[in-house]
C-alpha positions as CSV (number, residue, x, y, z in Angstrom):
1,X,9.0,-2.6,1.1
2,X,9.2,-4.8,-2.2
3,X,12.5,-6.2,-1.0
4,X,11.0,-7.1,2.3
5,X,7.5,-8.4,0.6
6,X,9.6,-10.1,-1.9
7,X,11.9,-12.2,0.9
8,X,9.2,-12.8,2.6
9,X,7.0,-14.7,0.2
10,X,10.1,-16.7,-1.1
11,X,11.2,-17.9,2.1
12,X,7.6,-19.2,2.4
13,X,8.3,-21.3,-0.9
14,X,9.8,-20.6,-4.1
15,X,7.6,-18.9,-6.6
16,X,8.3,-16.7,-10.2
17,X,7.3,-12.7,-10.2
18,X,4.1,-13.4,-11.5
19,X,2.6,-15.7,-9.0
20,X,4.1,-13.1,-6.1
21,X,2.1,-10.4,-8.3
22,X,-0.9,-12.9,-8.0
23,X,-0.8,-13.4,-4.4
24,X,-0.1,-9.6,-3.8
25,X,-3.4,-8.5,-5.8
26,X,-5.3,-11.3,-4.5
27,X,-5.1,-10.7,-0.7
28,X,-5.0,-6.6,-1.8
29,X,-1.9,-6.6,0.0
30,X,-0.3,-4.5,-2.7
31,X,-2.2,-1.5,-2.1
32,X,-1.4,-1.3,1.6
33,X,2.5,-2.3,0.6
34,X,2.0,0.2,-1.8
35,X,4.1,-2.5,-4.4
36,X,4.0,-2.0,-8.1
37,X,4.0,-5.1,-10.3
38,X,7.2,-3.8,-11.9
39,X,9.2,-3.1,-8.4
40,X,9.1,-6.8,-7.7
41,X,10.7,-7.9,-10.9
42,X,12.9,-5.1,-10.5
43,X,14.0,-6.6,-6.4
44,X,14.4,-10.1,-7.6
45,X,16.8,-8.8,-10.5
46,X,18.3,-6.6,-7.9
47,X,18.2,-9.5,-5.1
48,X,19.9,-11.9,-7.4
49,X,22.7,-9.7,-8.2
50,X,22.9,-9.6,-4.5
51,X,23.4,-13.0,-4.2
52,X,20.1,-12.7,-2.2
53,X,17.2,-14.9,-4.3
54,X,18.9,-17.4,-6.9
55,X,16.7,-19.1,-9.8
56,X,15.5,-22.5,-9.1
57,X,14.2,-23.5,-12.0
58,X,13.0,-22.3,-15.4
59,X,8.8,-22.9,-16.7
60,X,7.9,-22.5,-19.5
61,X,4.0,-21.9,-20.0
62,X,2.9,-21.7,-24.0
63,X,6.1,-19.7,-25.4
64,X,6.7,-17.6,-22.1
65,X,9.7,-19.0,-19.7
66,X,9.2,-17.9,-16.1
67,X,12.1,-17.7,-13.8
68,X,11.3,-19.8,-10.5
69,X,13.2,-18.0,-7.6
70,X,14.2,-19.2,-3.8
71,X,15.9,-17.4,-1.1
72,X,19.6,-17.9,0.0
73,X,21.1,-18.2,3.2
74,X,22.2,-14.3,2.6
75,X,18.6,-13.8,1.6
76,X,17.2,-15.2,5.1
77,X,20.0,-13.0,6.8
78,X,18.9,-9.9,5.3
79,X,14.7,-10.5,5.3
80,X,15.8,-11.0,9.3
81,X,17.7,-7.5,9.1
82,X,14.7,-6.0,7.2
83,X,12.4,-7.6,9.6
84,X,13.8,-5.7,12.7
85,X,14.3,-2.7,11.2
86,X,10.5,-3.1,10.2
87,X,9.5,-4.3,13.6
88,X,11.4,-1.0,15.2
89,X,10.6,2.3,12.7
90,X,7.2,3.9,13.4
91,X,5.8,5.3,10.8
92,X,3.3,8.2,11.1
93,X,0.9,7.9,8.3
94,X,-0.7,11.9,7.8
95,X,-2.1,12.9,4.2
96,X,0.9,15.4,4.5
97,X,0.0,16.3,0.1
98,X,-3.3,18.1,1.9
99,X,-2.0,19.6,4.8
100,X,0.2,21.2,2.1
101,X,-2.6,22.1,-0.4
102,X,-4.5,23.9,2.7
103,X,-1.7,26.2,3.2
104,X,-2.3,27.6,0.2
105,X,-6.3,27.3,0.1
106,X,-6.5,30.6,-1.4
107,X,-4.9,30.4,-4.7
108,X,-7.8,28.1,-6.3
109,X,-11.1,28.3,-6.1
110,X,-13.5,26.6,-4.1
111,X,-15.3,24.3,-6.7
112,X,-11.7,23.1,-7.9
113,X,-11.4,22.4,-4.3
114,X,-14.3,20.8,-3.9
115,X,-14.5,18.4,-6.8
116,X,-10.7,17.1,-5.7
117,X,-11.9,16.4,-2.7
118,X,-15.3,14.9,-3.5
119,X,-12.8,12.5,-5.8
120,X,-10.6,11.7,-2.3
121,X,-13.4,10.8,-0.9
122,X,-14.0,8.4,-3.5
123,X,-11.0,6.9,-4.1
124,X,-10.8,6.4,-0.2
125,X,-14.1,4.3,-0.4
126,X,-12.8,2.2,-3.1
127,X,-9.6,1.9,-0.9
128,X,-12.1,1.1,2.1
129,X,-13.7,-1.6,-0.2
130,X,-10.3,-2.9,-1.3
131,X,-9.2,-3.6,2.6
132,X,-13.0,-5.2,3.5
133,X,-12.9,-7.5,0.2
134,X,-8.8,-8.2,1.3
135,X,-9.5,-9.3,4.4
136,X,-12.3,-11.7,3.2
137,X,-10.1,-13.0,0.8
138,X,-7.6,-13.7,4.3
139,X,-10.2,-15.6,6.0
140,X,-11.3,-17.4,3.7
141,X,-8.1,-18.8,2.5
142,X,-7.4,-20.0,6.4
143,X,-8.2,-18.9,10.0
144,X,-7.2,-15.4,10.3
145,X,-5.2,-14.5,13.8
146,X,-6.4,-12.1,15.6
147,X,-3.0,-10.1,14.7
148,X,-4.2,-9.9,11.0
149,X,-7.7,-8.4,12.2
150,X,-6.0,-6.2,14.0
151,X,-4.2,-5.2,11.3
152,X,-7.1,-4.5,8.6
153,X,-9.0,-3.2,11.4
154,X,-5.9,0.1,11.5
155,X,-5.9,0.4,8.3
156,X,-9.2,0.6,8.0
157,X,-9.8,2.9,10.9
158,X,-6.7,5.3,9.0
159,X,-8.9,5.4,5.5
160,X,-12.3,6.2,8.2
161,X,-10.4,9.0,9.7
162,X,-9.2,10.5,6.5
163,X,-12.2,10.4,5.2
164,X,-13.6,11.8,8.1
165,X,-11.2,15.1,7.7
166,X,-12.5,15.2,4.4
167,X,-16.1,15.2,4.9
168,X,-15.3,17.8,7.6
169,X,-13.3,20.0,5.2
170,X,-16.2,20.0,2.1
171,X,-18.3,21.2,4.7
172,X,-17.0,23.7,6.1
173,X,-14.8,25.2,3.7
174,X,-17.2,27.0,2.0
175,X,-17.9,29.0,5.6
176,X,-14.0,29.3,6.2
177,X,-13.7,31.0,2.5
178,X,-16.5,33.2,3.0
179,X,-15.6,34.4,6.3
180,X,-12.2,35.1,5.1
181,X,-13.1,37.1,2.0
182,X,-15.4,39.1,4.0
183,X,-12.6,40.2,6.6
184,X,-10.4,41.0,3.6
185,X,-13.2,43.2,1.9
């Protein structure tokens, strides 16, 4: 994905890892990329090796020199590869990490349990807040297509029905627990 992100931004106009960073944080878009700040200094080394980004031009800002990169020809060729193979892989997005855990529901107990997923649940609001304040950020900056709404709008609607599981889950764990423990006794 950080090759792809990476292309993709520097066939819009050259730029240095840091403003990429910038515009990644900005618009949120890192958290649904899932890009680390490191893995896109990491594909532009890679990329130039590649003979896929080349430097541009050096600046130098206070005693720190940033590396200005554009996309070559071979760079286009392969963001258009990435692009259809982006455009024709489905991914199916399931929290497959707890369908694992609740295979095994039984060998922790149910306030660990609990309290993990009370902290899901928060760190999938913050996620939820992430997307809402990302996609004001997007119209704001210009008139959003209604492509890129309905893009926020999934993943939105993915973090609503995971939380949704989870809500369901805290409360009726406890009953599922109980019932079970009574069977075994």
């Amino acid at each position: 994905m950080a090759r792809l992100m990476v292309l993709g931004l520097l066939k819009r106009k050259p730029m240095h890892g840091y403003e990429m960073q910038q515009s990644l944080q900005q618009s949120k878009a890192d958290q649904w990329a899932d890009i680390l700040p490191g893995s896109i200094y990491y594909a532009l080394k890679q990329m130039q090796k590649e003979g896929l980004v080349q430097v541009r031009a050096h600046e130098s800002t206070g005693q720190r020199g940033k590396a200005v990169y554009e996309i070559t020809e071979a760079g286009v060729e392969e963001l258009h590869r990435l692009l259809q193979e982006a455009w024709s892989v489905s991914k199916l997005s399931v929290p497959t990490t707890l369908y694992t855990a609740l295979s095994f529901i039984d060998e922790l107990p149910l306030e660990n349990i609990l309290e993990a997923i009370e902290n899901q649940m928060v760190e999938l609001e913050n996620r939820l807040s992430d997307w809402d304040i990302g996609e004001s950020i997007k119209a704001e900056q210009s008139h959003m297509p209604d492509f890129v709404k309905a893009l926020f709008n999934n993943g939105k609607q993915h973090i609503h029905t995971d939380l949704e599981l989870l809500r369901h889950l805290k409360e009726q764990l406890p009953k599922w627990l109980a019932a079970a423990q009574s069977q075994h006794q």
